[in-house]
Every structure is written in C-alpha cells, then in structure tokens.
C-alpha positions in Angstrom: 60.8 83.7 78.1 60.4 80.4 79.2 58.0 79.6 81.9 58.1 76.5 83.5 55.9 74.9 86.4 57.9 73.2 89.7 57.0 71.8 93.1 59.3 72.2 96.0 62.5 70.2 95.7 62.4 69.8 92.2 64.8 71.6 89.8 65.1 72.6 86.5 69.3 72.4 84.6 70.6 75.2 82.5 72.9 74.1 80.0 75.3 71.1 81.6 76.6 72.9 85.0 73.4 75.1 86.3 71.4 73.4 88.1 68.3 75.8 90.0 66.4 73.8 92.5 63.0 75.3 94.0 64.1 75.2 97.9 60.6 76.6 99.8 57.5 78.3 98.9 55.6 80.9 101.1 52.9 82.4 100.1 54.2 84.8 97.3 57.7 83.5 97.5 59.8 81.1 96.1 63.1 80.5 97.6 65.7 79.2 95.0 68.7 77.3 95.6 71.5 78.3 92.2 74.4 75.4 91.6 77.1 76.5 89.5 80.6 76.6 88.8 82.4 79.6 90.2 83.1 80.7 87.0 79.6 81.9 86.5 78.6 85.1 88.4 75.4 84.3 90.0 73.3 87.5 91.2 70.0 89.2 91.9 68.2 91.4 89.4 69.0 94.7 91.7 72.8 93.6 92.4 73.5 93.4 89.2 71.9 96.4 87.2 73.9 98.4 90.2 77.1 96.4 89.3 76.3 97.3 85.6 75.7 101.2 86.9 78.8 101.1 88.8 81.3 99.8 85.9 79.1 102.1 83.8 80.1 105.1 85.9 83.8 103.9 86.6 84.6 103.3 82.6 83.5 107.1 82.4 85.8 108.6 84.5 89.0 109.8 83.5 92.4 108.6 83.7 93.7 110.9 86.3 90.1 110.5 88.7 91.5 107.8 90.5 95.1 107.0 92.2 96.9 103.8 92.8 96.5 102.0 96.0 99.9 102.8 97.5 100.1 106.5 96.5 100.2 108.5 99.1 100.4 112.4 99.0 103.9 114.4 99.0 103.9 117.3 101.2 
C-alpha cells in the first residue's frame, strides 16, 4: 500500500484520468473529492463488497429463479 501525506486542496493522480483531491478535514475525517471518467465505477468500501455479495448471490441462482420483466402470470 501506498501511503501518501496531503494538505487540504491538494490532490494526488491515478494513472492519466483519476484525479483524488483532499476536499475538508475534520477531526478524524477526510472528505475526498474522486474525478474520473464515467467509465470507471467509483464506490465506497461497503457499497461495493455488497455489490460484489449481490452479483455473488444472483450468479448462484438458477435459470428458472427469476422471470423477465414483462411476464406476467396466465390464469
């Protein structure tokens, strides 16, 4: 892991397009501000493990667990 040091309004680039800017710092917080294309998903920690649980749980289910959209029950 990397670790680096930054004041408030100073920023630190990933790659060529992410650019992560240190926005405000209170007390133990540090608000970030994230720059990238819309190409790259940008989330917290939390979202995405329960995005990774959820496509987890869904790739498990089988074929039939789920209908289409515009199905609607016969009677």
């Amino acid at each position: 892991m990397l670790v680096l040091s930054r004041h408030r309004d100073e920023s630190i680039m990933i790659g060529d397009d992410v650019v992560v800017t240190i926005v405000d710092i209170r007390g133990d917080k540090v608000r970030l501000g994230i720059e990238a294309p819309q190409s790259i998903p940008v989330h917290r920690q939390e979202v995405y493990d329960a995005i990774q649980r959820e496509n987890r749980r869904a790739s498990q289910m089988g074929p039939g667990a789920t209908r289409d959209v515009g199905d609607t029950p016969q009677e």
